[in-house]
C-alpha positions as CSV (number, residue, x, y, z in Angstrom):
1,X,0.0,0.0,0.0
2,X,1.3,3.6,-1.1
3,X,2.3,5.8,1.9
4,X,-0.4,8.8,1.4
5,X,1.0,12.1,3.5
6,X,-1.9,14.4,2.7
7,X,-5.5,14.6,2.9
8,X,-7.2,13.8,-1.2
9,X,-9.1,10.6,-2.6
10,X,-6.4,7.9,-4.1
11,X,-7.3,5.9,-6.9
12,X,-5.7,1.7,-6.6
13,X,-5.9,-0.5,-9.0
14,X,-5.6,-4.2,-8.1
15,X,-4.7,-6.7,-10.5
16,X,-7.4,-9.8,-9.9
17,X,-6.1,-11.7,-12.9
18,X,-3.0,-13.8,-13.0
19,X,-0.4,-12.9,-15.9
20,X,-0.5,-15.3,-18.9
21,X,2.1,-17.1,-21.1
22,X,2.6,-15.9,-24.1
23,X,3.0,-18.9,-26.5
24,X,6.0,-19.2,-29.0
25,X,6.0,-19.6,-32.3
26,X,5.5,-22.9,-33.2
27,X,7.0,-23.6,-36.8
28,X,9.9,-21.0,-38.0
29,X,12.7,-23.2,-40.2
30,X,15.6,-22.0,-40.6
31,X,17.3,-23.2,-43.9
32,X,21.1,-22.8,-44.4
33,X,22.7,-23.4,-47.9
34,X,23.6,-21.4,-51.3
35,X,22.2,-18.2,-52.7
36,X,22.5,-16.1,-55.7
37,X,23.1,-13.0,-53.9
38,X,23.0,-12.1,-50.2
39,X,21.9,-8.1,-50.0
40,X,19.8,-6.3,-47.7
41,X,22.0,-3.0,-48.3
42,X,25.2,-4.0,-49.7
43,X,26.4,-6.2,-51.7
44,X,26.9,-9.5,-49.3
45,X,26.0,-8.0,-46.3
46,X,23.2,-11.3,-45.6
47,X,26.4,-13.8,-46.2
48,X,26.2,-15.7,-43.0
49,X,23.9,-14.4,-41.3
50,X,20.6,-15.3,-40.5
51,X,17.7,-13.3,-42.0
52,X,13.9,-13.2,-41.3
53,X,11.3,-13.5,-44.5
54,X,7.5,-13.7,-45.0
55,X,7.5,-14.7,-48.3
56,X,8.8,-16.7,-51.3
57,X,9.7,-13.0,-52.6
58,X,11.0,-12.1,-49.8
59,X,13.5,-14.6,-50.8
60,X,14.1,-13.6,-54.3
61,X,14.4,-10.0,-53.2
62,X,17.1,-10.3,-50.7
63,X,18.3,-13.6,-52.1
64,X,17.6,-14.1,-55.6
65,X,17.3,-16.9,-57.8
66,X,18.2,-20.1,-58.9
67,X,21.4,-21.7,-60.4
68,X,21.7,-21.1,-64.2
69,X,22.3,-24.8,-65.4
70,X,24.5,-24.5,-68.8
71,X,24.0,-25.6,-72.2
72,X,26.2,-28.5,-72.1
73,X,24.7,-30.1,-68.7
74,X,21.6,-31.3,-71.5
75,X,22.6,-33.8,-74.2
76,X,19.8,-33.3,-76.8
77,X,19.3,-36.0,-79.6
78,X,17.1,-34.9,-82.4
79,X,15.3,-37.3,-85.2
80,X,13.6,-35.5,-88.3
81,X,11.2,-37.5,-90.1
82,X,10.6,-36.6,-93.7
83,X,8.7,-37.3,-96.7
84,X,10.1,-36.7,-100.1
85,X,11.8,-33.0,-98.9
86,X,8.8,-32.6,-96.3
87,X,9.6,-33.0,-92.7
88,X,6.8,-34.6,-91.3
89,X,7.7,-34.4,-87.5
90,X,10.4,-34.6,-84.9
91,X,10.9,-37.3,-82.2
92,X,13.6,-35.7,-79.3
93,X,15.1,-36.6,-76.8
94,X,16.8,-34.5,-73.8
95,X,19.4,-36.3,-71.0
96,X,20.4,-34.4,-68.3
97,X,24.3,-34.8,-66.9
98,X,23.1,-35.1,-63.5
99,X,26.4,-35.6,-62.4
100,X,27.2,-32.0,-63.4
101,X,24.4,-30.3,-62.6
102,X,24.4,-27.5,-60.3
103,X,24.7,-28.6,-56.7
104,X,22.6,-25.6,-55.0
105,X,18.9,-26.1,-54.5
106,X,18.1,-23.8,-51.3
107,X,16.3,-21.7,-54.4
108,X,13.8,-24.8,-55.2
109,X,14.0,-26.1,-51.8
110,X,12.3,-22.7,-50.4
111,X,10.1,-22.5,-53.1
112,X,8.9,-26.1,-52.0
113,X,8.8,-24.6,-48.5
114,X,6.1,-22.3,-49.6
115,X,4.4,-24.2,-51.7
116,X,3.4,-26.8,-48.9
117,X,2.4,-24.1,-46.6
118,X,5.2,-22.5,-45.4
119,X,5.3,-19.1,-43.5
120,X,8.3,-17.2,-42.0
121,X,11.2,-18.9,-42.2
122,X,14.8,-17.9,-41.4
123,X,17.5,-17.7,-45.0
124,X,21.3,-18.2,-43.7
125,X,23.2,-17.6,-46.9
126,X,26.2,-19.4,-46.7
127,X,28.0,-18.4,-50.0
128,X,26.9,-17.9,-53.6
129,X,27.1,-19.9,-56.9
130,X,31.0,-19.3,-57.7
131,X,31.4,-22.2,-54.8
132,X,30.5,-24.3,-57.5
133,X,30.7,-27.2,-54.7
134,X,28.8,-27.6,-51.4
135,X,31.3,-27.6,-48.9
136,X,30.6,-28.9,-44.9
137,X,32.6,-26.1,-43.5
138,X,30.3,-23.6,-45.2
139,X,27.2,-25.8,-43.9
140,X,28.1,-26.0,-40.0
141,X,29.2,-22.3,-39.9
142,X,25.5,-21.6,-41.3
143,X,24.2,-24.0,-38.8
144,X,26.6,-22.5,-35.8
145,X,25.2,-18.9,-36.8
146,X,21.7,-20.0,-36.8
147,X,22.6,-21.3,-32.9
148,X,22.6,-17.9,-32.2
149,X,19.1,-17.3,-33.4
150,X,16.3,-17.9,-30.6
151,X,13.3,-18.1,-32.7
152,X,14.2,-20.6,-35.5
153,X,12.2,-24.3,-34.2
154,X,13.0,-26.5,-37.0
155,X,16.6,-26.8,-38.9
156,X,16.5,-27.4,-42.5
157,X,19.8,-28.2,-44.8
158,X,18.4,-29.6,-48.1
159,X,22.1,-28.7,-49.5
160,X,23.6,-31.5,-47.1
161,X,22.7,-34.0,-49.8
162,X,25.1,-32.8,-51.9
163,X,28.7,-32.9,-50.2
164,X,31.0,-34.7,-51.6
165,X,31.2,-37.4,-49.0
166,X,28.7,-39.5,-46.8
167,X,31.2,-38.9,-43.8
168,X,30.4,-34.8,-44.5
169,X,26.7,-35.1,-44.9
170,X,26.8,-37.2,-41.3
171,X,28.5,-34.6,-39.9
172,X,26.2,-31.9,-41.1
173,X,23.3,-34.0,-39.1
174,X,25.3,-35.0,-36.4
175,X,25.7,-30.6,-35.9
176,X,21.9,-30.3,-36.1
177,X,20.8,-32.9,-33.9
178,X,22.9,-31.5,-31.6
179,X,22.2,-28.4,-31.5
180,X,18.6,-29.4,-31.5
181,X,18.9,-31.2,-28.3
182,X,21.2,-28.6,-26.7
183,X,18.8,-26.1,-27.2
184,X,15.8,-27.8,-26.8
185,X,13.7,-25.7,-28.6
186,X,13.7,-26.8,-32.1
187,X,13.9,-29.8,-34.0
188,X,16.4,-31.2,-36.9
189,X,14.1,-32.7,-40.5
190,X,16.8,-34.3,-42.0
191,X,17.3,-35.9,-45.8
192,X,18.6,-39.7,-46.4
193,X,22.1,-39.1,-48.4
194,X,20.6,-40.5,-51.6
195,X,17.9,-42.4,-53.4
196,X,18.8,-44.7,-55.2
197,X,17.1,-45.0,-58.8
198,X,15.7,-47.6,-60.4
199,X,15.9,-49.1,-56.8
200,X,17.0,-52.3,-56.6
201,X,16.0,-55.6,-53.7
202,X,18.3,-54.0,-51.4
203,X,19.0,-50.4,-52.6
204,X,16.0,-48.4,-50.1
205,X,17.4,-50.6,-47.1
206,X,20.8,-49.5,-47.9
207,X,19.8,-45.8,-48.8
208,X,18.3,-45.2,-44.9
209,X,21.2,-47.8,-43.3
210,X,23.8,-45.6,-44.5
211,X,22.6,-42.2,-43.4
212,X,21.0,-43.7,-39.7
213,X,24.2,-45.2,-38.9
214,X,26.2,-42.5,-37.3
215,X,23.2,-40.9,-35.8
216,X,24.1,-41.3,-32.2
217,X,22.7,-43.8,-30.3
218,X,22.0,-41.5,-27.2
219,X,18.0,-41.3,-27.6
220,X,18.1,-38.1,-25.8
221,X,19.5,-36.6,-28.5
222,X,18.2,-38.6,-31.4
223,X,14.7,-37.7,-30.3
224,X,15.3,-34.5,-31.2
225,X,15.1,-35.1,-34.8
226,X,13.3,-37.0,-38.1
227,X,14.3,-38.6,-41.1
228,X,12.3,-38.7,-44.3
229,X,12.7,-41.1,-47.6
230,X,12.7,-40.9,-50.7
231,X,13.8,-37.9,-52.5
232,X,10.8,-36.4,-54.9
233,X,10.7,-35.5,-58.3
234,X,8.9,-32.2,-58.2
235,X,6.8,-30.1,-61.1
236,X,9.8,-27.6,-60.9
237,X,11.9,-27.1,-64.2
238,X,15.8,-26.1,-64.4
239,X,16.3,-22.8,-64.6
240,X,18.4,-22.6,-67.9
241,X,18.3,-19.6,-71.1
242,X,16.8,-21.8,-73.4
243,X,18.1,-20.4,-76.6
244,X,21.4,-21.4,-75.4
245,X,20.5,-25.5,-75.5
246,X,23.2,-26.7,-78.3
247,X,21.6,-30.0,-80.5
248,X,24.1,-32.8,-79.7
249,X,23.2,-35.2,-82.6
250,X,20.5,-34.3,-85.8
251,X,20.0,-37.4,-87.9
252,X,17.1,-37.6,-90.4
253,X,14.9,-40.3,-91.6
254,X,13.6,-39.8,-95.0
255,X,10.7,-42.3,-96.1
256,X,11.3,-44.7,-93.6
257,X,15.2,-45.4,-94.6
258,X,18.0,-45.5,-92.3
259,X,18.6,-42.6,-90.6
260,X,21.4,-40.2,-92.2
261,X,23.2,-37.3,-90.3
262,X,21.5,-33.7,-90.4
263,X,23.3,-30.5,-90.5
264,X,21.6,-29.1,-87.1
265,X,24.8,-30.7,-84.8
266,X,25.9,-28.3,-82.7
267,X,23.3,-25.4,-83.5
268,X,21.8,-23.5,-80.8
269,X,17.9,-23.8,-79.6
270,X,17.6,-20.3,-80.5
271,X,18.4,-20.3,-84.0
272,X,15.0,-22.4,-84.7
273,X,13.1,-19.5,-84.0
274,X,12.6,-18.3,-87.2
275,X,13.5,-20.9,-89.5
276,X,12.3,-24.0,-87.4
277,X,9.6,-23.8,-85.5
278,X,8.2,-26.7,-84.9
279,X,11.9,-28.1,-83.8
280,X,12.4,-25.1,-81.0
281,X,8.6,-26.4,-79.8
282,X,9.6,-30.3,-79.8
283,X,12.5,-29.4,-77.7
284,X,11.0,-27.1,-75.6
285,X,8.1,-29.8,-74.7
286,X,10.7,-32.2,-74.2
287,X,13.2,-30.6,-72.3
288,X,10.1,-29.3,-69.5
289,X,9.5,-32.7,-68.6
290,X,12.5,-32.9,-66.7
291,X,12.3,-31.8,-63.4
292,X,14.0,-30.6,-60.2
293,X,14.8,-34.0,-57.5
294,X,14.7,-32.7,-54.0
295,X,15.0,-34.1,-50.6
296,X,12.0,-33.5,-48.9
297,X,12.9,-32.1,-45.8
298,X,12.1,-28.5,-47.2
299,X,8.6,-29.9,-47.8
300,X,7.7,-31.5,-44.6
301,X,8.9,-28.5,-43.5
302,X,6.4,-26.5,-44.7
303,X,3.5,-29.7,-43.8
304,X,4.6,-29.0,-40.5
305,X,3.9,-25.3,-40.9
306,X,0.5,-26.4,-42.3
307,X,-0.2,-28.9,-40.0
308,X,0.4,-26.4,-37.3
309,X,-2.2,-23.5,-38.8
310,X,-4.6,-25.6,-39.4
311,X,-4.8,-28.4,-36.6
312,X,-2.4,-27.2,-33.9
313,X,1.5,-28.2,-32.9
314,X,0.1,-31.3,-31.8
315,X,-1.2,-33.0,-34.5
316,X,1.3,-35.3,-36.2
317,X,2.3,-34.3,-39.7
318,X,1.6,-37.6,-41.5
319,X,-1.0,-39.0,-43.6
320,X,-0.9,-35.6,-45.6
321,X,-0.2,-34.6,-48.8
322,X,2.9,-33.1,-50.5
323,X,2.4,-30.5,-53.0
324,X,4.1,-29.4,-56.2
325,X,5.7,-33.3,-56.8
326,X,5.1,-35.5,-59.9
327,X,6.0,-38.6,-57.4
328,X,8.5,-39.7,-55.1
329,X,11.6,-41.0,-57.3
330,X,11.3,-44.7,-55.8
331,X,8.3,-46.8,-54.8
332,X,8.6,-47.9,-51.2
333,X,7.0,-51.3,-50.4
334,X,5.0,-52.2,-47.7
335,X,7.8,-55.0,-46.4
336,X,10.5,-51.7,-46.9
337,X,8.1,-49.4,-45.1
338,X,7.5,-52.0,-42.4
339,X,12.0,-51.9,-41.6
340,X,12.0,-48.0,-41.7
341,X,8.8,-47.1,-39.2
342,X,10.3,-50.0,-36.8
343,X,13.9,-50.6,-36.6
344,X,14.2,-53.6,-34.4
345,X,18.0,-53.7,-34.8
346,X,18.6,-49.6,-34.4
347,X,15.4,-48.1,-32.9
348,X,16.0,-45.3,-35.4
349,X,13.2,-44.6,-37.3
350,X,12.9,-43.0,-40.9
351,X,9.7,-41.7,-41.7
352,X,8.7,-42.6,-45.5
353,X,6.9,-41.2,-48.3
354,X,4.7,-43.3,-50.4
355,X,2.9,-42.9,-53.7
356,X,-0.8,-43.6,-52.7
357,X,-3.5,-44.2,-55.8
358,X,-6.1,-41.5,-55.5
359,X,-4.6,-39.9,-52.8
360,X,-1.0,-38.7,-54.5
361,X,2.4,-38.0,-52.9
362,X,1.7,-39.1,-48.9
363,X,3.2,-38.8,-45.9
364,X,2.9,-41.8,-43.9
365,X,5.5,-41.3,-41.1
366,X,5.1,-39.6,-37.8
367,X,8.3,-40.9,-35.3
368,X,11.2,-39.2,-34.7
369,X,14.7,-40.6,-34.8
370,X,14.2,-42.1,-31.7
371,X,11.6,-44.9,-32.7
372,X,11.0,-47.3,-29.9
373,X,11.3,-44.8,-27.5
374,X,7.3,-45.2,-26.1
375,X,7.6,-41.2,-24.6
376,X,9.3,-39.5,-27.4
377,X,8.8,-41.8,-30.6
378,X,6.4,-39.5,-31.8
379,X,7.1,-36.1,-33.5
380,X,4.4,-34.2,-32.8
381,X,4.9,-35.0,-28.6
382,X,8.3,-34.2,-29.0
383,X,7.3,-30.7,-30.5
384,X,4.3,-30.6,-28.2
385,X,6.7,-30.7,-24.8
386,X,9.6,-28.1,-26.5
387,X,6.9,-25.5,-27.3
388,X,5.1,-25.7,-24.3
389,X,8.6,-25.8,-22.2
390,X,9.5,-22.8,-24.4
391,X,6.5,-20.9,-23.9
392,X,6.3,-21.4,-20.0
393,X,9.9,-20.7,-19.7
394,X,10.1,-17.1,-21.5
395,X,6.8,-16.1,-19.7
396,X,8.0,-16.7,-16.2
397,X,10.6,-14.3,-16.6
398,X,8.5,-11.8,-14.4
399,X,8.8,-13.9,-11.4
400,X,12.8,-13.7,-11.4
401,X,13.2,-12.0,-7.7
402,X,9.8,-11.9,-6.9
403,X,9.1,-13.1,-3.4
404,X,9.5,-16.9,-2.7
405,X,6.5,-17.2,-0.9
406,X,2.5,-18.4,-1.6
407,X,1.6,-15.1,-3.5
408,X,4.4,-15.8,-6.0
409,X,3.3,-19.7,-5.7
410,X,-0.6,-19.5,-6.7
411,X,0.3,-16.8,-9.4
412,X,2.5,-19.1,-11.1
413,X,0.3,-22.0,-10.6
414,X,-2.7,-20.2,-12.1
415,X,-1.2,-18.8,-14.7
416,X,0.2,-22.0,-16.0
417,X,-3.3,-23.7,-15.3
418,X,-5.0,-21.6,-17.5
419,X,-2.6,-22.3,-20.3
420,X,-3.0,-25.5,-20.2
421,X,-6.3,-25.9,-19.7
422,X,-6.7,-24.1,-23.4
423,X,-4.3,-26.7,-24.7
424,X,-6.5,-30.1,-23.2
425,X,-9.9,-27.6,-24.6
426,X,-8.4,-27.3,-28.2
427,X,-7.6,-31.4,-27.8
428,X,-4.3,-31.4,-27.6
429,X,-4.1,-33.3,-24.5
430,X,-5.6,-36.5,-23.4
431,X,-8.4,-36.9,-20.5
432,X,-11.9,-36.7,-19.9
433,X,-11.6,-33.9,-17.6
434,X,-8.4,-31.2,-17.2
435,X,-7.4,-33.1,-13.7
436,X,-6.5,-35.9,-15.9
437,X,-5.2,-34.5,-18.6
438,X,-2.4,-32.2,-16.6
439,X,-0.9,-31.0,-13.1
440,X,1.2,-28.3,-11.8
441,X,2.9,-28.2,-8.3
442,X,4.1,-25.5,-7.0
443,X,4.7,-25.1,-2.9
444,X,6.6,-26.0,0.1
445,X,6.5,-29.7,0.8
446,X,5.3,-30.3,-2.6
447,X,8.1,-29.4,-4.9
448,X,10.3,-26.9,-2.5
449,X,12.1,-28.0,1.3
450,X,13.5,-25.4,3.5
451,X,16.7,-25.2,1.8
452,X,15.4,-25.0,-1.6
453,X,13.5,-22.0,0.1
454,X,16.7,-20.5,1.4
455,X,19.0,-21.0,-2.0
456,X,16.7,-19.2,-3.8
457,X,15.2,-21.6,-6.0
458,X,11.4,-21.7,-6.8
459,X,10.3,-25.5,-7.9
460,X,7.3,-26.3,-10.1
461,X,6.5,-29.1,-11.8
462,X,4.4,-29.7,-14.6
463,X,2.9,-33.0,-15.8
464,X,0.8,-33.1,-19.3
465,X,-0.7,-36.5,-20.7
466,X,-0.2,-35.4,-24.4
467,X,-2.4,-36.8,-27.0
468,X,-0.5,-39.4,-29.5
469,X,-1.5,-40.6,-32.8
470,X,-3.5,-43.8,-33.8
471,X,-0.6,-44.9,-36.0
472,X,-2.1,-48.5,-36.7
473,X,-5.8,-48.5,-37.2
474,X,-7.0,-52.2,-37.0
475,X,-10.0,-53.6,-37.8
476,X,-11.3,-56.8,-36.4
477,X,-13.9,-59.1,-38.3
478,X,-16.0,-61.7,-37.4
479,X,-18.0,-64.0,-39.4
480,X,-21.1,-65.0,-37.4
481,X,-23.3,-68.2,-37.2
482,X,-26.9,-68.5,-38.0
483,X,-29.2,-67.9,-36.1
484,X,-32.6,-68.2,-37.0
């Protein structure tokens, strides 16, 4: 109570309410790779350092566009069939050198980000396109900048796939899981090292086997992050001028004879403009049904981002589909599906990706690295606890050297109540009623003894029976006996 010293009327007003928690952000990626350009101001003034956007331009603004593939990463064999002197049509054929191919998709990868729902994301640009390679040390000092970052809650490096070396690329995820678990307040989607394609009897099993084996086996830091299979061939083009194409090899049939050479070898798309048409079209059609492969960690990126607008944080981000993809670039069979959900010989996970008739390109994974864990095998519980942990943490800041004493207790307890009570209301936790769905104890002789009391520490703990997925829906059939 104020100390009044003269005679007036005094106006108090007394705070009946208890303060509330603010909730965090609950899906902000933060992707780390290769740009075109990195300028806010200046010319590289982004390079390395993490920048906030809304918006796929956004991106393009302060980070431009995508690699320029070259002429001579297409082969392009072209067959003109003629009648007498008359061409009659054109059969073509375009092969990309995927082995030279540029080695940055961040571009695509973000685009993909957006296109499956994606807000704001965080953009460390790590270098541009004259690092014609991706190179690890570029990756983890991305990754160590984005440490400093408090908001990011999911890591993203779709560029990982590309380093030279398995050995790299497990580094790369052994830096995200780690700082995932260290900070505890995002989570690391990571890629497979390769899909292997055609597959083979064995190829998928040793895709996954050789990108989960130096995950460490400590679950409390493996829980901290997902795996995803297969890459996806997406509707995205290369970016490429495509007047520059060069024909690699012209032959012409003419009534049905053996085919002769042409005199097109070597001449540029761009050239048909005028003179040939019909040629510049046939190549065109054919070169635009090549498209983009991506890992799709980028995309369940953005299903997360979905997933959380639409249903909440904690609703797994499975059995949904994936936008802007033709179809994943291997089949994965129920028998290969059964070894990556449950790893009986690792308990590590991978979630996979299926091709489902009449439903398209489908998640159908929801554990984290950590498997066979039964309290943290599930993503969206994983995310659940972090963003709740998150939330309560940064909006108990207020009671830092307020009195340790029942006031401060009840407050706290309240305030924490209320929050969670919205969270079992919306459905995210399990229970009939809020008393079984979640606790919080706060008091001496329930969480707090004398000394705690006298060292200055303030105890609470918080229980929450989170709500977990029906992962295996079965349905049981009986064949009954007549009766009548």
């Amino acid at each position: 109570m104020a100390n009044y010293r003269s005679p007036g009327v005094y106006v108090e007003e007394l705070s009946l309410l208890p303060p509330s928690i603010a909730e965090v952000e609950s899906a902000v990626p933060a992707f780390v790779g290769y740009t075109q350009m990195a300028k806010l101001l200046a010319n590289d003034d982004l390079l390395n350092t993490p920048t906030r956007i809304g918006s796929f331009g956004d991106y393009i603004q302060y980070f431009g566009g995508a690699d320029m593939e070259v002429a001579a990463d297409f082969k392009i064999d072209v067959t003109e069939y003629k009648t007498g002197t008359t061409t009659t049509g054109y059969a073509v054929v375009v092969t990309p050198n995927t082995a030279t191919l540029s080695k940055h998709n961040l571009y695509y990868a973000v685009k993909h980000f957006y296109a499956n729902g994606g807000g704001s994301c965080y953009i460390t640009s790590v270098g541009k396109y004259d690092i014609t390679t991706v190179e690890k040390a570029d990756l983890l000092r991305g990754l160590e900048m984005v440490g400093k970052e408090d908001t990011p809650t999911l890591l993203v490096v779709p560029e990982a796939v590309k380093l030279a070396s398995i050995n790299d690329f497990n580094e790369v995820n052994q830096a995200m899981l780690s700082q995932a678990s260290s900070m505890k307040d995002r989570f690391a989607l990571m890629d497979t090292y390769q899909t292997t394609s055609p597959k083979t009897s064995s190829s998928v099993v040793a895709d996954v086997t050789a990108s989960i084996t130096a995950i460490p086996t400590d679950g409390s830091i493996r829980r901290y992050g997902a795996m995803y299979y297969p890459f996806f061939e997406t509707t995205y083009n290369y970016t490429t001028t495509l007047d520059t194409l060069i024909v690699t090899t012209h032959s012409v049939v003419i009534d049905g004879a053996a085919g002769v050479d042409g005199d097109k070898d070597g001449t540029t798309l761009g050239s048909f403009k005028g003179t040939a048409s019909a040629l510049y079209a046939a190549i065109k059609t054919e070169f635009e049904k090549h498209h983009v492969i991506l890992p799709p960690s980028a995309a369940m990126a953005g299903i997360i981002t979905r997933t959380d607008n639409e249903r909440g944080y904690w609703k797994a981000p499975a059995n949904t589909g994936v936008l802007n993809v033709v179809k994943p670039v291997v089949s994965v069979a129920r028998a290969e599906h059964d070894l990556l959900n449950i790893n009986s010989d690792t308990g590590k996970s991978v979630n996979a990706i299926l091709s489902m008739p009449g439903y398209g390109t489908v998640v159908m994974g929801a554990r984290t690295l950590d498997g066979n864990d039964n309290e943290w095998k599930y993503i969206n519980v994983r995310r659940f606890f972090s963003i709740v942990e998150e939330s309560v943490k940064k909006s108990t800041n207020w009671v830092i050297f307020e009195p340790n004493t029942a006031s401060t207790w009840t407050k706290v307890q309240a305030m924490i109540e209320n929050y969670l009570f919205t969270k079992w209301r919306d459905g995210a936790l399990a229970g009939a009623k809020p008393e079984q769905a979640f606790f919080v104890r706060v008091g001496l002789g329930k969480t707090m003894n004398s000394a705690d009391i006298l060292e200055g520490r303030m105890i609470v703990e918080i229980g929450m029976a989170v709500a977990r997925p029906a992962e295996f829906i079965i349905l049981r059939f009986e064949q009954m006996l007549q009766t009548s």
